[in-house]
MARLUM-828709 format. One record per residue: residue in three letters; z, y, x of N, C-alpha, C in turn. Coordinates in steps of 0.001 Angstrom, whole numbers, plus 500000, padded with zeros to 6 digits. Layout:
<rs>
<r><res>ALA</res><n_c3>Z</n_c3><n_c2>Y</n_c2><n_c1>X</n_c1><ca_c3>Z</ca_c3><ca_c2>Y</ca_c2><ca_c1>X</ca_c1><c_c3>Z</c_c3><c_c2>Y</c_c2><c_c1>X</c_c1></r>
...
</rs>
This chain:
<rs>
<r><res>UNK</res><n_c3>062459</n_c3><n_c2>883567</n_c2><n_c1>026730</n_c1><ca_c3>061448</ca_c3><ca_c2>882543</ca_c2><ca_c1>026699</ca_c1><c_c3>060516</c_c3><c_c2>882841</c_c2><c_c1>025525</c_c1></r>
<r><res>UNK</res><n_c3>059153</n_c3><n_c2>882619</n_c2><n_c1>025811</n_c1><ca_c3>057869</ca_c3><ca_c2>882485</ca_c2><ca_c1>025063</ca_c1><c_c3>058373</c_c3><c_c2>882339</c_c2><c_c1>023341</c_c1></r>
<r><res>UNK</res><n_c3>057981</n_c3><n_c2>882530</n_c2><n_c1>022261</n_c1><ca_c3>057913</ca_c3><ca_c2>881780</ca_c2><ca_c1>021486</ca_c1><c_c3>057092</c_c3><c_c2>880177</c_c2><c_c1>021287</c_c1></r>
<r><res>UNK</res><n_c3>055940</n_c3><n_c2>880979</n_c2><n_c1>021662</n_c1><ca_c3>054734</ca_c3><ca_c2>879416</ca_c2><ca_c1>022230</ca_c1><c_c3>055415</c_c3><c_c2>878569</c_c2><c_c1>022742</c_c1></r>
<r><res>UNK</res><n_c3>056243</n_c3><n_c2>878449</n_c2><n_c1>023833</n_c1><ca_c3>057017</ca_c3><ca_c2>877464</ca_c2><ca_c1>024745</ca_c1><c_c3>057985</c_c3><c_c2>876639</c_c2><c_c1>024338</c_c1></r>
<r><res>UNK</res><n_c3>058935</n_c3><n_c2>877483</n_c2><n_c1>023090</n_c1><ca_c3>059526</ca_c3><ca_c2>876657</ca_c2><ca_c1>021866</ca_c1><c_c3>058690</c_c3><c_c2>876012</c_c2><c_c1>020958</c_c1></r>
<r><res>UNK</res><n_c3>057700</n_c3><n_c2>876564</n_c2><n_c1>020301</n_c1><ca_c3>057219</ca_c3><ca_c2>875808</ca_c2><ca_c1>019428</ca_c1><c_c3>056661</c_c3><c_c2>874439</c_c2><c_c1>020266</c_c1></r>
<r><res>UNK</res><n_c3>055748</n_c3><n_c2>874602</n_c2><n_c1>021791</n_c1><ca_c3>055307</ca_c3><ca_c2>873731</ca_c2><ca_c1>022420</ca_c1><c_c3>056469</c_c3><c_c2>872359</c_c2><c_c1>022474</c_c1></r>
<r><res>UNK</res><n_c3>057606</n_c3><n_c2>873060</n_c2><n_c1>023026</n_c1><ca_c3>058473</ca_c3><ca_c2>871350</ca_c2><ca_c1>022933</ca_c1><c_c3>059089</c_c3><c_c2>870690</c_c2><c_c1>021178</c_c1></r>
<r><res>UNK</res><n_c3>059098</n_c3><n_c2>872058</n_c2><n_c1>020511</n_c1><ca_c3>059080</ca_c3><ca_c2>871298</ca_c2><ca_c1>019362</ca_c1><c_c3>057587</c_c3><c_c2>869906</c_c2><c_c1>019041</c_c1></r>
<r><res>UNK</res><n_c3>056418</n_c3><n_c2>870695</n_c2><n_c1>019469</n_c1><ca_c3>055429</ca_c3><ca_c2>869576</ca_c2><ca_c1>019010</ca_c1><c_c3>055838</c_c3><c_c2>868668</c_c2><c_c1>019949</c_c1></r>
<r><res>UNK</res><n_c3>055872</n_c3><n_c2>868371</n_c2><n_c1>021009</n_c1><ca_c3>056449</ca_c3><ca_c2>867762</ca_c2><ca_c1>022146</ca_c1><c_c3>056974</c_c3><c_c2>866496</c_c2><c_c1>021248</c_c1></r>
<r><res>UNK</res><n_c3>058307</n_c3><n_c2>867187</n_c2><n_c1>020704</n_c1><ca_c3>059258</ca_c3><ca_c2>866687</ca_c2><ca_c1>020073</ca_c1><c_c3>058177</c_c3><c_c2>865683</c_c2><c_c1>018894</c_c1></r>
<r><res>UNK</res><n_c3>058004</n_c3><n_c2>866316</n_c2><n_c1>017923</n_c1><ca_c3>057544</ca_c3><ca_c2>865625</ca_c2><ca_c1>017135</ca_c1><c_c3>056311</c_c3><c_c2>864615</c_c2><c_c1>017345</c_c1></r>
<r><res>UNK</res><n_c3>055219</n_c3><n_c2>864564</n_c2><n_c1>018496</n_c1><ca_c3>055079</ca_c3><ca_c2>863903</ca_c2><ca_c1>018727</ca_c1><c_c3>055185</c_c3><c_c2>862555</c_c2><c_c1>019341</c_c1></r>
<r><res>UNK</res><n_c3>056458</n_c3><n_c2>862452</n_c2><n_c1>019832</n_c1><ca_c3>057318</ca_c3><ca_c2>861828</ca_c2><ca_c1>020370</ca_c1><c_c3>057975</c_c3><c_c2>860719</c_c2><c_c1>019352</c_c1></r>
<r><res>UNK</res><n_c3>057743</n_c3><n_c2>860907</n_c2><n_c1>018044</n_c1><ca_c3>058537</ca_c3><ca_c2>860496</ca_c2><ca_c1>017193</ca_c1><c_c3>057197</c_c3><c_c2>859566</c_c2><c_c1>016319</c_c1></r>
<r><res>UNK</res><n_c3>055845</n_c3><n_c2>860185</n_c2><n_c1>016617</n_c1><ca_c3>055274</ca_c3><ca_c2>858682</ca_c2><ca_c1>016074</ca_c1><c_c3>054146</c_c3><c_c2>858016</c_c2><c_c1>017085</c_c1></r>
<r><res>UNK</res><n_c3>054291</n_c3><n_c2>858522</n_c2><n_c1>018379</n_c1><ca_c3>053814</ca_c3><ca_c2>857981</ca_c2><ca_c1>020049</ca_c1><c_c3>054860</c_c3><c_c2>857808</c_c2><c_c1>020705</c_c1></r>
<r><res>UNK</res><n_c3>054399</n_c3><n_c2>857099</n_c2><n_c1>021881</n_c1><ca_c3>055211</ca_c3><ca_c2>856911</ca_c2><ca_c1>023073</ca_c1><c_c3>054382</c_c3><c_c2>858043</c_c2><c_c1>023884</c_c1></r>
<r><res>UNK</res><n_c3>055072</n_c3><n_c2>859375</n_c2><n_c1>024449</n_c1><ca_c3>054861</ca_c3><ca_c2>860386</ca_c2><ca_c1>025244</ca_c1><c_c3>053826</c_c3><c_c2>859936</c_c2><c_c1>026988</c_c1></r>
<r><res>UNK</res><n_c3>052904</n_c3><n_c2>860353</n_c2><n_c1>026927</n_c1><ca_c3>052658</ca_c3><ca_c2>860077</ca_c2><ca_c1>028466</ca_c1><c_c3>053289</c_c3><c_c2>860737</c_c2><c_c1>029290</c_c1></r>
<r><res>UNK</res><n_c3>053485</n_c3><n_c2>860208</n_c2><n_c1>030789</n_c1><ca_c3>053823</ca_c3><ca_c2>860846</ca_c2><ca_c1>031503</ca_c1><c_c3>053872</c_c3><c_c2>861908</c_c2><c_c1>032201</c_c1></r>
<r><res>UNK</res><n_c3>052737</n_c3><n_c2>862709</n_c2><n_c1>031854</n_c1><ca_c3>052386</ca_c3><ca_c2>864564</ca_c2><ca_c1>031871</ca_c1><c_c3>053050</c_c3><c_c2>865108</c_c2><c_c1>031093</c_c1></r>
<r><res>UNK</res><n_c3>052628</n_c3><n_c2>864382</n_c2><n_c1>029737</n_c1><ca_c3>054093</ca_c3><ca_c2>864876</ca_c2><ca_c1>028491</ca_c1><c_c3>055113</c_c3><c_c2>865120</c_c2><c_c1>028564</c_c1></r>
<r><res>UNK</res><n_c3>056025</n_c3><n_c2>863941</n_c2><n_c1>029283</n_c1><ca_c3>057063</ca_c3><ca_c2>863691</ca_c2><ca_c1>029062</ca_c1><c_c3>057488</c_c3><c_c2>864524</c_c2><c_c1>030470</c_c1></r>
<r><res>UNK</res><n_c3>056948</n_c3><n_c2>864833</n_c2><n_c1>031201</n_c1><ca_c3>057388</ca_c3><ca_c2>865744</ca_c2><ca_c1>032648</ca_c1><c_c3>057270</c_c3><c_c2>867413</c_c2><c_c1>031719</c_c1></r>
<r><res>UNK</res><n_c3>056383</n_c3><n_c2>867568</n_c2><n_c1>031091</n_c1><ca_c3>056096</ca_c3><ca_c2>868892</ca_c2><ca_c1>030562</ca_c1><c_c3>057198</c_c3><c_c2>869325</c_c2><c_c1>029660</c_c1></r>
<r><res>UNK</res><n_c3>057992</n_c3><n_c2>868168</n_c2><n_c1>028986</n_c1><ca_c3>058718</ca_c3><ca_c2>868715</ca_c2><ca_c1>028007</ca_c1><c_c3>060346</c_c3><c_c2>869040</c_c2><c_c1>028726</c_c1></r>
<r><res>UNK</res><n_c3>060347</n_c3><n_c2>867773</n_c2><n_c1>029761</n_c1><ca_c3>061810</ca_c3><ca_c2>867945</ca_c2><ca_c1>030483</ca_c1><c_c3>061788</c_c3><c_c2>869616</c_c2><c_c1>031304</c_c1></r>
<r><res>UNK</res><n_c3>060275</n_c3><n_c2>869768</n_c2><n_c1>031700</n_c1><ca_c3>060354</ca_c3><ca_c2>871300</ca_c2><ca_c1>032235</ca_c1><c_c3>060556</c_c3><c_c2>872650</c_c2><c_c1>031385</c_c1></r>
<r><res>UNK</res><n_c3>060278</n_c3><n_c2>872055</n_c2><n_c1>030011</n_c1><ca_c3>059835</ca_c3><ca_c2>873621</ca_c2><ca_c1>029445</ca_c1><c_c3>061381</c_c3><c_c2>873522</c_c2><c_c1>028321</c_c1></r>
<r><res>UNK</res><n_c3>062283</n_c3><n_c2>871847</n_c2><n_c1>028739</n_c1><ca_c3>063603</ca_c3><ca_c2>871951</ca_c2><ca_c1>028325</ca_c1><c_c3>064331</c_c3><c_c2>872753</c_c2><c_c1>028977</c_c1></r>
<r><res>UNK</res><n_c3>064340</n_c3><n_c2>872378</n_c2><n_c1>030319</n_c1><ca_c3>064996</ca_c3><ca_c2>873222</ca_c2><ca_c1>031513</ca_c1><c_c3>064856</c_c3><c_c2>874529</c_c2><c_c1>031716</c_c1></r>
<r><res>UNK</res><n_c3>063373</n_c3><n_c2>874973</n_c2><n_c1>031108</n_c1><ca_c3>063899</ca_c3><ca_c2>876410</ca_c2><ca_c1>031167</ca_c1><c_c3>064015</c_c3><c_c2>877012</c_c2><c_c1>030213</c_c1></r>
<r><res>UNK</res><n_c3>063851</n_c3><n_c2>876696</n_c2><n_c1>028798</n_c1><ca_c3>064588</ca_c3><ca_c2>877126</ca_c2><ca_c1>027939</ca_c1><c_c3>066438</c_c3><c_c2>877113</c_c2><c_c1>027859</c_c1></r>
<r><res>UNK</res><n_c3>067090</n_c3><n_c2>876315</n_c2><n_c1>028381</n_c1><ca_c3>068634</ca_c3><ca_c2>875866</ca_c2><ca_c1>028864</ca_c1><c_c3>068765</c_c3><c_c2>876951</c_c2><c_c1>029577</c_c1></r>
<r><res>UNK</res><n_c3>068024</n_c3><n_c2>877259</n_c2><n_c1>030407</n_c1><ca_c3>068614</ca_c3><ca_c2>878236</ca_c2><ca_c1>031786</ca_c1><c_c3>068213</c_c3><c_c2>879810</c_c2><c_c1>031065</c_c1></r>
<r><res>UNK</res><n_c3>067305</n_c3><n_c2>879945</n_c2><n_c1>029916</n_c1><ca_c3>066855</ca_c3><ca_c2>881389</ca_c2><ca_c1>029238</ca_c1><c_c3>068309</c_c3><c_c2>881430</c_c2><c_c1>028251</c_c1></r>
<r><res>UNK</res><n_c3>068553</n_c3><n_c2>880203</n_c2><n_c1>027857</n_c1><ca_c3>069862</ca_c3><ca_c2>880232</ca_c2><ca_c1>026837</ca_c1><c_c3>071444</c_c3><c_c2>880560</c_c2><c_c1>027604</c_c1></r>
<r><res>UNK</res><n_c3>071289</n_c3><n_c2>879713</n_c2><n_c1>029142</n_c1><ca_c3>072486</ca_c3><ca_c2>880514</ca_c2><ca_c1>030025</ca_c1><c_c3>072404</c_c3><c_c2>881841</c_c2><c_c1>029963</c_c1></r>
<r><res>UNK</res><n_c3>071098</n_c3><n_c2>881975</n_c2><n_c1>030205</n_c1><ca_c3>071420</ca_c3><ca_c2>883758</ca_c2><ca_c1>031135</ca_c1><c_c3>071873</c_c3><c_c2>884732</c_c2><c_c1>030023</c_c1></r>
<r><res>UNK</res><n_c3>071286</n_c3><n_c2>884220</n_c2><n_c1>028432</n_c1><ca_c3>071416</ca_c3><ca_c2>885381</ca_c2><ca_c1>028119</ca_c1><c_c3>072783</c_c3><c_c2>885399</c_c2><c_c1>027365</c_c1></r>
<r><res>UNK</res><n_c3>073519</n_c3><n_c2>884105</n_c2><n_c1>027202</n_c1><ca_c3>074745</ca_c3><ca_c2>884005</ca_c2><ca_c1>026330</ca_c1><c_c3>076175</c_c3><c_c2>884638</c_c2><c_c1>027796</c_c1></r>
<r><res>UNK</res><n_c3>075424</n_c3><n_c2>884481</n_c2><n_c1>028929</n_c1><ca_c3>075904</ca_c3><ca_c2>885096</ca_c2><ca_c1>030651</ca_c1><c_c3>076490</c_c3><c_c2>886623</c_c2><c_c1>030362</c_c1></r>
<r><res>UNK</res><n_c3>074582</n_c3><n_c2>887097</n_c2><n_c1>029897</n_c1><ca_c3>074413</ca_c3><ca_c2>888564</ca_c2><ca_c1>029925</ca_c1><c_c3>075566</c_c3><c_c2>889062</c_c2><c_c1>028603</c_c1></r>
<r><res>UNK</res><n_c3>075646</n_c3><n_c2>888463</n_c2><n_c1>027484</n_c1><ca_c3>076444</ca_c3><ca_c2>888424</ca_c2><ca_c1>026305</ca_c1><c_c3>077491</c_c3><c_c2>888900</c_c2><c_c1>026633</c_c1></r>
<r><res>UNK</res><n_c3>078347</n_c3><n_c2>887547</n_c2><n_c1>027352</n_c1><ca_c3>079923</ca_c3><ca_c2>887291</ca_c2><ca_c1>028002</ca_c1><c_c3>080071</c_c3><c_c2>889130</c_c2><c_c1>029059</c_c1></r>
<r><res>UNK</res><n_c3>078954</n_c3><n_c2>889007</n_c2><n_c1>029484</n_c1><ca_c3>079649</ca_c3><ca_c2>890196</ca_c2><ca_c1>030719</ca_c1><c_c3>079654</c_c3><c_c2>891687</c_c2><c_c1>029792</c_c1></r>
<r><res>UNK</res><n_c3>079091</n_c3><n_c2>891472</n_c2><n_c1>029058</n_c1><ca_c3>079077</ca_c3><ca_c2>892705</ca_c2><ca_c1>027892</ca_c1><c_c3>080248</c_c3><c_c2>892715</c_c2><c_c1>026664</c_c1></r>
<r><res>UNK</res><n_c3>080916</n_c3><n_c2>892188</n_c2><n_c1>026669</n_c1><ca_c3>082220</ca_c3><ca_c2>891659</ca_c2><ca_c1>025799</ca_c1><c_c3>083553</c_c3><c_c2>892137</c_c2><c_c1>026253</c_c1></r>
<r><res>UNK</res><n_c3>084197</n_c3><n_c2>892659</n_c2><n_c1>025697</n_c1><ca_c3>085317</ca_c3><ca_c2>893444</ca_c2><ca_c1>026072</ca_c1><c_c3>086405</c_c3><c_c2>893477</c_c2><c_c1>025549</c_c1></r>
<r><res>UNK</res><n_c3>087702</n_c3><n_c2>893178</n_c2><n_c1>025567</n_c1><ca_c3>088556</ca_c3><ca_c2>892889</ca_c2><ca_c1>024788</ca_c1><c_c3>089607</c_c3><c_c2>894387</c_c2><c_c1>024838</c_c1></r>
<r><res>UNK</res><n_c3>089914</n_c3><n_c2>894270</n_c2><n_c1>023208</n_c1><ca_c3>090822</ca_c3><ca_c2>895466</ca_c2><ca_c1>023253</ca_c1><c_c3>092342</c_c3><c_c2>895247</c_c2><c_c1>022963</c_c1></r>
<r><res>UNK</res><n_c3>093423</n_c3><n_c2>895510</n_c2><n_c1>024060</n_c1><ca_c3>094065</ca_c3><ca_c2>895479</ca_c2><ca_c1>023638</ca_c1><c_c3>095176</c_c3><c_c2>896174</c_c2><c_c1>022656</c_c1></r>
<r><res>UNK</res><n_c3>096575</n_c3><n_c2>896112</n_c2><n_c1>022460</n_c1><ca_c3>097258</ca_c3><ca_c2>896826</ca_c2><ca_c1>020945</ca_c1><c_c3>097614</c_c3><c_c2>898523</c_c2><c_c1>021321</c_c1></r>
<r><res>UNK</res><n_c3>096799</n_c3><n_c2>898856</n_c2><n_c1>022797</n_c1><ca_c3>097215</ca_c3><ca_c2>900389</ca_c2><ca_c1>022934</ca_c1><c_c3>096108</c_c3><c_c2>900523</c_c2><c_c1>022863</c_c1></r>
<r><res>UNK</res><n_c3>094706</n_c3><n_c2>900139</n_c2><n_c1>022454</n_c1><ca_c3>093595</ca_c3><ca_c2>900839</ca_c2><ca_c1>022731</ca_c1><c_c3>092496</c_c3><c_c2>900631</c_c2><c_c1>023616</c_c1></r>
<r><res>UNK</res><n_c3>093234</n_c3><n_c2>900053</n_c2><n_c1>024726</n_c1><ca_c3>092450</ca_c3><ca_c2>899389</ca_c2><ca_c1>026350</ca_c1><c_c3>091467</c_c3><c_c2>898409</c_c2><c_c1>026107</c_c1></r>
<r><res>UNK</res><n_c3>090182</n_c3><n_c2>898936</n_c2><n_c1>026530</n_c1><ca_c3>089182</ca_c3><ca_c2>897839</ca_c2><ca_c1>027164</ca_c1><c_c3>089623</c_c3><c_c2>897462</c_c2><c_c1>028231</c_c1></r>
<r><res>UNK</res><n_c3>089229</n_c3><n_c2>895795</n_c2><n_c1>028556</n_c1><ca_c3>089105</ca_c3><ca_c2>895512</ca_c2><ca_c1>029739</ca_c1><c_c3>088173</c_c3><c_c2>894378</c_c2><c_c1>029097</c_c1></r>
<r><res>UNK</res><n_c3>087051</n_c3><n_c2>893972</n_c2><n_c1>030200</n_c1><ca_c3>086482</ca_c3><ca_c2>892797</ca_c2><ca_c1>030462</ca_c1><c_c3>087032</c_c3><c_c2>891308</c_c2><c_c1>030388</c_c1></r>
<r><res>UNK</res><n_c3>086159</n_c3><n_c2>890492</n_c2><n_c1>030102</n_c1><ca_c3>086676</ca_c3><ca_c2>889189</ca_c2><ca_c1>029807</ca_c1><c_c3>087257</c_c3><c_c2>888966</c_c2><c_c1>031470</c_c1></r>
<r><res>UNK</res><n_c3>087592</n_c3><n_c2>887884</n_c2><n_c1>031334</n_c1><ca_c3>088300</ca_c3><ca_c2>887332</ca_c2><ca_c1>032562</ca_c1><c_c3>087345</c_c3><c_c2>886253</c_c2><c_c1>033044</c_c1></r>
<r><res>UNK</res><n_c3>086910</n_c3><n_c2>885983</n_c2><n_c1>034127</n_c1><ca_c3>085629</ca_c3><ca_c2>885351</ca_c2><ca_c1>034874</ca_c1><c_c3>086430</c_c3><c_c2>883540</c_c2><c_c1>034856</c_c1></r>
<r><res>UNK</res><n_c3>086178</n_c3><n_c2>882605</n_c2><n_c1>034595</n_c1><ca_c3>087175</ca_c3><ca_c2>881317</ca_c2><ca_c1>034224</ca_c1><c_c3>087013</c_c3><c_c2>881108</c_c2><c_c1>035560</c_c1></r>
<r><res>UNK</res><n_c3>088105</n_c3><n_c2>880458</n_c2><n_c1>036132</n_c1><ca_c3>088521</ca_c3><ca_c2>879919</ca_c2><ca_c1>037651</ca_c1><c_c3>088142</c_c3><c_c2>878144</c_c2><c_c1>037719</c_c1></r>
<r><res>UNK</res><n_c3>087304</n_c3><n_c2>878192</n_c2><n_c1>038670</n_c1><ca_c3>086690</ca_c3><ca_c2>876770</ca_c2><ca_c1>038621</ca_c1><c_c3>088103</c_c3><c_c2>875955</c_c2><c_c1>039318</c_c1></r>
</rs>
């Protein structure tokens, strides 16, 4: 994600704190929340699948995928 797009919901944010947000606002910030959340999944995702555990002979193996 953008840097611009963070700083944007930060002002978001702070304007929020001495207005009441209009409703373009307040749709703009829940969107550019949502995809900052989903830039923060993918890449802590991309992280996890790159992580490898070693065990006491030496062996990589991959994390284990959690069972819903």
């Amino acid at each position: 994600m953008e840097q611009s797009r963070i700083d944007r919901i930060s002002e978001l944010t702070r304007i929020s704190r001495t207005r009441a947000l209009t409703q373009e606002e307040l749709n703009e910030r829940a969107a550019l929340r949502a995809e900052y959340i989903a830039a923060v999944k993918a890449s802590l995702t991309g992280q996890l699948e790159n992580t490898y555990i070693v065990d006491e002979h030496g062996a990589k193996r991959p994390l284990p995928k959690k069972k819903h």
